[in-house]
N, C-alpha and C positions, 0 to 999 in steps of 0.2 A: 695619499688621498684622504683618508681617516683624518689624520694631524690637518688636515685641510678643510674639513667639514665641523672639526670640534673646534678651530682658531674661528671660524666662519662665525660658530653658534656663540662662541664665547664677545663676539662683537656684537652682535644680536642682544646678546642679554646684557650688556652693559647699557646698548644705545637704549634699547623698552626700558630699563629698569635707570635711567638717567633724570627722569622725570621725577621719580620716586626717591631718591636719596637728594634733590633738591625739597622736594616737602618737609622730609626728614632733617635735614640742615636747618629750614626754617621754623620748623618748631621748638629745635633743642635749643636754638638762640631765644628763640622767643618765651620758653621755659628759663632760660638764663639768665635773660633780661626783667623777667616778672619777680624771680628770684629776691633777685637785687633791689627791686623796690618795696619790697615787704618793709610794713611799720610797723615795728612793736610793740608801738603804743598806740598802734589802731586795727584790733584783734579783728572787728567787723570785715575790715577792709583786705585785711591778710587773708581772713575765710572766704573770701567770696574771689578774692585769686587762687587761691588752691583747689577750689571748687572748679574754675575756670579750667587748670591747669591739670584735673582730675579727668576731666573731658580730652583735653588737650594728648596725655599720652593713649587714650582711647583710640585717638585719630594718628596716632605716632604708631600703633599695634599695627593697625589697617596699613599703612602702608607697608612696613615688615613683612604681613603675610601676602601685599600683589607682589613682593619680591620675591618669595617664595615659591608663591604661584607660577610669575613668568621662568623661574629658574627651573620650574617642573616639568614647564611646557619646552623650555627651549633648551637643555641641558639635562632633561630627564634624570634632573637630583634635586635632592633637596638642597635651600641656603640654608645650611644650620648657623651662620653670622646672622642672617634676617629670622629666626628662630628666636636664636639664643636674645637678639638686644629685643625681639618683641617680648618676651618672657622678663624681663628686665626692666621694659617697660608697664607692662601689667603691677608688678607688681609696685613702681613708680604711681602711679592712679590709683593702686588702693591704698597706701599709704595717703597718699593727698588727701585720698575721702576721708580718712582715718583719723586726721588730721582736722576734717569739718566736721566731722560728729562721730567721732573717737573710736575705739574698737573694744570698745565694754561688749561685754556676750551676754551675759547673764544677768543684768541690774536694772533699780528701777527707774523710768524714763526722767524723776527726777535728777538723776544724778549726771546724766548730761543735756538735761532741757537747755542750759545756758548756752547752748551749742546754737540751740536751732532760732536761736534771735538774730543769728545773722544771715542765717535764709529766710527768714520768710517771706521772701521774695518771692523764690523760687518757689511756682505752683508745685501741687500735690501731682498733677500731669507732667508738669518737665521732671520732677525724681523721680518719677515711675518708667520715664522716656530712660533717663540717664540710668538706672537700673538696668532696664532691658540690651541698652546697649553695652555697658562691663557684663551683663552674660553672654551676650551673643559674642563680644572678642575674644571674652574667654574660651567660649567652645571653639573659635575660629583655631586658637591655638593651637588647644588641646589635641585636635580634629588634624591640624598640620603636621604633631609629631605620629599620628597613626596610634601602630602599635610601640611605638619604644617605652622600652620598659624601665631604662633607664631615668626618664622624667615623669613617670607614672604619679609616683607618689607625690612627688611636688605639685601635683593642680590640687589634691585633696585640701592641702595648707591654703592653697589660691582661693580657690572654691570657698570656703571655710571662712576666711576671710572674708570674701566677698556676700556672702549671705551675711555675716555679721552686718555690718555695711549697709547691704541696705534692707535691714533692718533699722536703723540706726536714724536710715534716711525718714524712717516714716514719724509724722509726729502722732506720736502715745496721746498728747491733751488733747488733739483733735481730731482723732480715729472715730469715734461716736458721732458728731456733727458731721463728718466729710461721708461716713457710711450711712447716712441717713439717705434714700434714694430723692429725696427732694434737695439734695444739695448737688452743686453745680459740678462740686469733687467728688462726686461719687463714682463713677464709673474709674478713674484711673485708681483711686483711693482702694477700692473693692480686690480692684486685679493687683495693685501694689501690694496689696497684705497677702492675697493667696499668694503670691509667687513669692512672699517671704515665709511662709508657714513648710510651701515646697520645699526652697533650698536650705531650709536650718533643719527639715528632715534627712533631706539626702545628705547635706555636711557630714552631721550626726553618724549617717550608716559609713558613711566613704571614710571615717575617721577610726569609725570599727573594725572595718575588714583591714584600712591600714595595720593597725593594730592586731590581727589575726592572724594577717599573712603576709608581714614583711617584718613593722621593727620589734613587736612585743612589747612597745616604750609603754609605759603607764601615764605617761603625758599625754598618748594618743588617746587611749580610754578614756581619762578623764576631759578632755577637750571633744571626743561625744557625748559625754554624760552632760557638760556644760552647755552645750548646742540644742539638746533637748530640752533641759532644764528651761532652756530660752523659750524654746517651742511651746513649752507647756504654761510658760508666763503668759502670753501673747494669747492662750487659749484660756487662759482665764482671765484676761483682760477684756475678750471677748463676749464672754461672757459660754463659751461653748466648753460646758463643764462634761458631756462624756466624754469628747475630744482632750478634754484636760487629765481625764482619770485615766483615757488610755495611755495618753506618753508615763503618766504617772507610775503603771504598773509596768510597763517598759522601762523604765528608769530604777526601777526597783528591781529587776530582773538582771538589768544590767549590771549594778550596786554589788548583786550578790555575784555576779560571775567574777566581779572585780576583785570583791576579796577574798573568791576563794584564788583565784591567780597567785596574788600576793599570797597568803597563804602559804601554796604550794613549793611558788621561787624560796620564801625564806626558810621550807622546811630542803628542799632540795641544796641550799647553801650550808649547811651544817652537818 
């Protein structure tokens, strides 16, 4: 009877979830096909497919995780296959983005403005859109493994990335005109920048405690200290100098925990 109830459910979750691995089918061709048409010698045109194609696995996650979903409900487990390729996929889309306006952390907006000549298309409202939604699949993710602890650390890297990113998305020459409240981008423009000020703080902390309580890498420390340093530009681009001087004295706090670490490792080695 059991072997007859779990064949039953296992038919169940292939037929509900049939619909969903044809989506999936259609995107990866459609990813495959966009691929392959990329110009070389038409850098505009290649950015504004991978921009396309950065959405694209956003919508590739989404189905992963109704796989997920339906395998919860009707097999009361997890798909760690629809897990693992949405994880896989995430990090497909932030590469892409990466790709349109690079993954500089720490530098100044000249140094990838050439990027954002091929969006400017794209309103100040649709990258605040397309922000909102790489955070929200990423938490969809993150939120699907629960607690395992086994992929813990890997959304800190995700995450990390992703605030880089869209940051990245936002244009620095015209943050002043678009935050002006008589402009038409003001309202996406405004919430675009807080929720980049948000996530390049928490990166920052999430890349600490990595650091504290798992690998001890000094690559992690420094990739907080870089994430701040980012924060603390953006607040003085701002123009919002106590907000600038606090990360500053945090940043200096942090500086000093770092080398006495060091410090310690190279006397502990001898």
């Amino acid at each position: 009877m059991a072997a007859k109830i779990i064949g039953n459910n296992q038919t169940r979750f292939r037929t509900q979830t049939e619909p969903y691995h044809a989506m999936v089918e259609a995107i990866l061709k459609e990813e495959k096909d966009t691929l392959a048409t990329l110009e070389p010698d038409n850098p505009n045109a290649t950015v504004r497919k991978k921009m396309a194609l950065a959405e694209e696995m956003l919508n590739l996650v989404s189905n992963y995780i109704v796989m997920n979903d339906i395998s919860q409900v009707v097999l009361k487990t997890k798909d760690e296959d629809a897990l693992t390729n949405a994880r896989k996929a995430l990090y497909k889309g932030i590469v892409y983005f990466e790709d349109v306006v690079t993954g500089y952390i720490d530098v100044p907006f000249s140094d990838y403005k050439d990027k954002h000549e091929a969006i400017e298309h794209i309103s100040p409202a649709d990258r605040y859109r397309l922000v909102r939604k790489m955070g929200l699949t990423i938490d969809l993710v993150a939120n699907a493994y629960t607690d395992n602890t086994k992929w813990k650390w890997s959304f800190v890297e995700l995450k990390g990335r992703f605030a880089v990113v869209a940051k990245n998305l936002l244009d620095m020459e015209k943050l002043t005109v678009n935050s002006d409240p008589r402009s038409p981008h003001y309202e996406p423009t405004v919430f675009h920048l807080r929720l980049v000020k948000k996530l390049l703080a928490s990166a920052a902390e999430r890349y600490r405690e990595k650091y504290e309580l798992s690998t001890k890498s000094i690559e992690d420390f420094n990739r907080s200290l870089t994430l701040l340093s980012a924060l603390r530009r953006i607040f003085i681009l701002t123009g919002a100098r106590t907000e600038a001087e606090t990360v500053k004295k945090k940043l200096d706090i942090w500086n000093t925990k770092l080398a006495a670490d060091i410090k310690r490792k190279k006397a502990a080695k001898k």
